[in-house]
C-alpha positions as CSV (number, residue, x, y, z in Angstrom):
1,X,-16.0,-13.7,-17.5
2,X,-13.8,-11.5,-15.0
3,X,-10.5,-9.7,-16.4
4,X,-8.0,-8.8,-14.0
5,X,-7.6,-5.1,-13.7
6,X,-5.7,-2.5,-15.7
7,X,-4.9,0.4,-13.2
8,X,-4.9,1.4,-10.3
9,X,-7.7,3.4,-11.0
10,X,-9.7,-0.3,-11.1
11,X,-8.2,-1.0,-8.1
12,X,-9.6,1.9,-5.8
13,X,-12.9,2.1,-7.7
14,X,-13.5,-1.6,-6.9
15,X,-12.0,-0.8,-3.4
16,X,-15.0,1.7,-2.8
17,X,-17.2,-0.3,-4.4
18,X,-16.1,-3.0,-1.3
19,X,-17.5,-0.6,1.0
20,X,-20.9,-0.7,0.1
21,X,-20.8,-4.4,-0.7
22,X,-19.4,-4.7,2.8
23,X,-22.9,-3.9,4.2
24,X,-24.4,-7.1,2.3
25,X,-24.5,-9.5,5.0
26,X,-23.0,-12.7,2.9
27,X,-20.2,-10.6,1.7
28,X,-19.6,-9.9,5.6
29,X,-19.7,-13.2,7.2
30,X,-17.4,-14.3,4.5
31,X,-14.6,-11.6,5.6
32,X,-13.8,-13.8,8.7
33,X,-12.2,-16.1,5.6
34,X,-10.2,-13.7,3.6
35,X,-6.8,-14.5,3.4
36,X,-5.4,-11.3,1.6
37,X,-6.7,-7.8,2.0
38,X,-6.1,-4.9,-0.6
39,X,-5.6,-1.1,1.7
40,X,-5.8,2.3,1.0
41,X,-6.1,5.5,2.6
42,X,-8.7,8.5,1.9
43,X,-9.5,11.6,4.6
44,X,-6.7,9.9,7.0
45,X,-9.0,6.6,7.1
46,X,-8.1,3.1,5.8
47,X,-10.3,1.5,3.1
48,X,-10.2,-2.4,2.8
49,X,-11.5,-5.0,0.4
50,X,-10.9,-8.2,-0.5
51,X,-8.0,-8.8,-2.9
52,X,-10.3,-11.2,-4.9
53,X,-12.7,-8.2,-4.8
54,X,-10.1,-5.4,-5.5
55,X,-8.1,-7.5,-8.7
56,X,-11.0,-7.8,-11.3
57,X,-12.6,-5.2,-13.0
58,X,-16.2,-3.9,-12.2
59,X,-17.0,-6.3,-9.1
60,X,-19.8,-6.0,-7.4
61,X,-21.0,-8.2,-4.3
62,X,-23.6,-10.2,-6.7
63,X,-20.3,-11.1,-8.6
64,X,-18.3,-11.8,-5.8
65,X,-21.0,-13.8,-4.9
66,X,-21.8,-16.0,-7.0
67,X,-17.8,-16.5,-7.5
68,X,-17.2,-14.9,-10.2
69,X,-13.4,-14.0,-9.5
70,X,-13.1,-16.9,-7.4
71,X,-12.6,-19.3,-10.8
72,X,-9.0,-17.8,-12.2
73,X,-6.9,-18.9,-9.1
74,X,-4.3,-16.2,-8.1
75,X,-4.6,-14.0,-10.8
76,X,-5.9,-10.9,-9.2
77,X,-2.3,-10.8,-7.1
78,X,-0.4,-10.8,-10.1
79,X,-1.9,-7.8,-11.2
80,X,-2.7,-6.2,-7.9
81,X,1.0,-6.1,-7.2
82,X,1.7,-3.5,-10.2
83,X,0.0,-0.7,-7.8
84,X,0.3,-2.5,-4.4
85,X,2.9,-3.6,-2.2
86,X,2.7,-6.6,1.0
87,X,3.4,-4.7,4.0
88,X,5.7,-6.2,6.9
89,X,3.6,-7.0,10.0
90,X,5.6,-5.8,12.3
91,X,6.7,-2.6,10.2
92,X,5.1,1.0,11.7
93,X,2.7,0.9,8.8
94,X,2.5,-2.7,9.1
95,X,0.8,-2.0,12.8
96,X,-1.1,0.6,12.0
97,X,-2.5,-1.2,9.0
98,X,-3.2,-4.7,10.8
99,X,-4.7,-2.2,13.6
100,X,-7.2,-0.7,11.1
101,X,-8.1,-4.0,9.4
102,X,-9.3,-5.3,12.8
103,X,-11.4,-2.3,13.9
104,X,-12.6,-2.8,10.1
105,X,-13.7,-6.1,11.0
106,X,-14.7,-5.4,14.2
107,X,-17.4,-2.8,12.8
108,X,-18.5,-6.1,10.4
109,X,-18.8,-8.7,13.5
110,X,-15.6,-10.6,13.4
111,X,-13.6,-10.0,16.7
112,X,-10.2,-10.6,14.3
113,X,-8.6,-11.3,11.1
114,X,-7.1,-14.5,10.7
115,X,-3.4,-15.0,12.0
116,X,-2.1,-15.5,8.6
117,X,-3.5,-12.5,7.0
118,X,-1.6,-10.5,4.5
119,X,-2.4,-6.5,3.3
120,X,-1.4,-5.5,-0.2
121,X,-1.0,-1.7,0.1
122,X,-1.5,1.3,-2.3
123,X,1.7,2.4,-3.4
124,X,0.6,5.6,-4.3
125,X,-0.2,6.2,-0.4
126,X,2.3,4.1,1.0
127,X,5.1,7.0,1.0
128,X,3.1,9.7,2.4
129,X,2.3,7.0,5.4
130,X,5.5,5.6,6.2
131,X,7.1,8.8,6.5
132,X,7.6,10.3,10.1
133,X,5.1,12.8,11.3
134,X,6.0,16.7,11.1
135,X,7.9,19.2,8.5
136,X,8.9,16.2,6.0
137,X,5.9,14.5,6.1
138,X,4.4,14.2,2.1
139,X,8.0,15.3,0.4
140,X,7.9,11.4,-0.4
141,X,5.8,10.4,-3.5
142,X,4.8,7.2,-5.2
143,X,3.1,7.7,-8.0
144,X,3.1,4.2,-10.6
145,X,3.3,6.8,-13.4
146,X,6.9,8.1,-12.3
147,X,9.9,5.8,-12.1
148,X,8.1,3.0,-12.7
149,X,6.5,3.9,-8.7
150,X,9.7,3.6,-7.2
151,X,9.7,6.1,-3.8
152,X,10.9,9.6,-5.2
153,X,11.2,13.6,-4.1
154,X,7.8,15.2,-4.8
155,X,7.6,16.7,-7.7
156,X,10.3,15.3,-9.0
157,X,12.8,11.9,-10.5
158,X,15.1,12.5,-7.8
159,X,14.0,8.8,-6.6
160,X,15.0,8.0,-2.7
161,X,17.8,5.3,-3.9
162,X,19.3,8.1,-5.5
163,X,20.0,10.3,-3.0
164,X,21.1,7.1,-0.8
165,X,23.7,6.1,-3.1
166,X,25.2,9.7,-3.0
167,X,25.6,9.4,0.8
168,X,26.8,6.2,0.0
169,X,29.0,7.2,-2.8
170,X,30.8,10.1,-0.1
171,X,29.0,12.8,-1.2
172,X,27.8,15.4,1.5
173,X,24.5,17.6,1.6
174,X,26.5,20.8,0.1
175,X,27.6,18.7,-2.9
176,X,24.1,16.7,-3.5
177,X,22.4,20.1,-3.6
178,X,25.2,21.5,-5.5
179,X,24.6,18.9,-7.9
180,X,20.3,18.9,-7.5
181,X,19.4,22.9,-6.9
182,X,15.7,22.0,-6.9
183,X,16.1,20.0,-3.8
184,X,16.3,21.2,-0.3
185,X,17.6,20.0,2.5
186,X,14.7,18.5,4.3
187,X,14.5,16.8,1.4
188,X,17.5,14.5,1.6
189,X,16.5,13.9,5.5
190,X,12.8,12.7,4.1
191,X,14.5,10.5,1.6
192,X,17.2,8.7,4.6
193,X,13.9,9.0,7.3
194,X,11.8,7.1,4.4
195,X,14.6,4.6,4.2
196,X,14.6,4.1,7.6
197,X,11.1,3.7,8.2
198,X,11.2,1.0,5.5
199,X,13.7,-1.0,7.4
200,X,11.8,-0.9,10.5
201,X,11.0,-4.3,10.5
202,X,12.4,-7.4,12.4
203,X,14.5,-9.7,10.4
204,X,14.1,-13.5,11.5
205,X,17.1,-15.7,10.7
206,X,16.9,-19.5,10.0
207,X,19.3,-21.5,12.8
């Protein structure tokens, strides 16, 4: 009988365990089919596997197989989304992520994923990702141990939403830092470049 997972530490081991079941060739014709993909990153390439793969502990392709985690419905996304988060398609990680999944399944024979596919993706790399390149590039963390994985300052709880509602609230750089010494002041442009990297997605309004 498959569990769902615990941690995210289930979900990237099965996630690496995907890769090698990838090279089964039953496991890769059925990719053409999967609805919803898990992502990660690791040395500046994405990982993929099947959310049905990722959510339950220990798969393996002979499990996945013989449909193991296919019997318990949609439970694997109700524990994937602890650690991972849907990404917008037309978001700057949601292209670069929907980019990667194809070349994925290009390398695996399938010309494309399917027009309604969704990507769950690892909170714990989605920060570093989504911020811009250059000098505040990584001063965004998400870690699901802190703040309940809510973006924050590295190496910190100063949590992106807090420094927000201080600009909100009226307060300027001088006093935020007066207020936070340990911060610095590239770190309050990562936090409003983060936020603005996670709005960069279109918003569709019903007529």
């Amino acid at each position: 009988m498959s569990h769902p997972i615990s941690s995210r530490k289930d979900a990237l081991a099965n996630i690496a365990s995907y890769q090698a079941a990838a090279s089964v060739p039953e496991v890769a014709r059925r990719m053409r089919m999967v609805h919803t993909w898990c992502a990660t990153r690791a040395n500046d390439r994405w990982l993929f596997g099947q959310a049905k793969f990722v959510g339950f502990l220990g798969m393996t392709a002979a499990r996945y197989l013989a449909g193991d985690a296919t019997k318990f419905g949609r439970r694997e996304e109700a524990a994937l989304i602890r650690w991972f988060d849907y990404v917008q398609r037309d978001s700057r990680l949601g292209r670069e992520v929907h980019e990667a999944l194809a070349d994925f399944l290009g390398a695996h024979g399938h010309p494309a994923p399917r027009s309604d596919v969704r990507i769950m993706v690892d909170r714990g790399v989605e920060a570093e990702v989504a911020a811009p390149p250059g000098a505040l590039t990584g001063r965004i963390s998400v870690d699901p141990e802190i703040c309940g994985g809510r973006p924050c300052i590295r190496g910190t709880r100063v949590r992106v939403i807090d420094i927000l509602d201080m600009l909100a609230g009226g307060a300027n750089e001088a006093e935020i830092l007066d207020d936070l010494p340990y911060l610095a002041p590239d770190d309050i442009r990562a936090a409003l470049a983060y936020a603005a990297r996670s709005l960069d997605h279109r918003v569709v309004e019903a007529a």
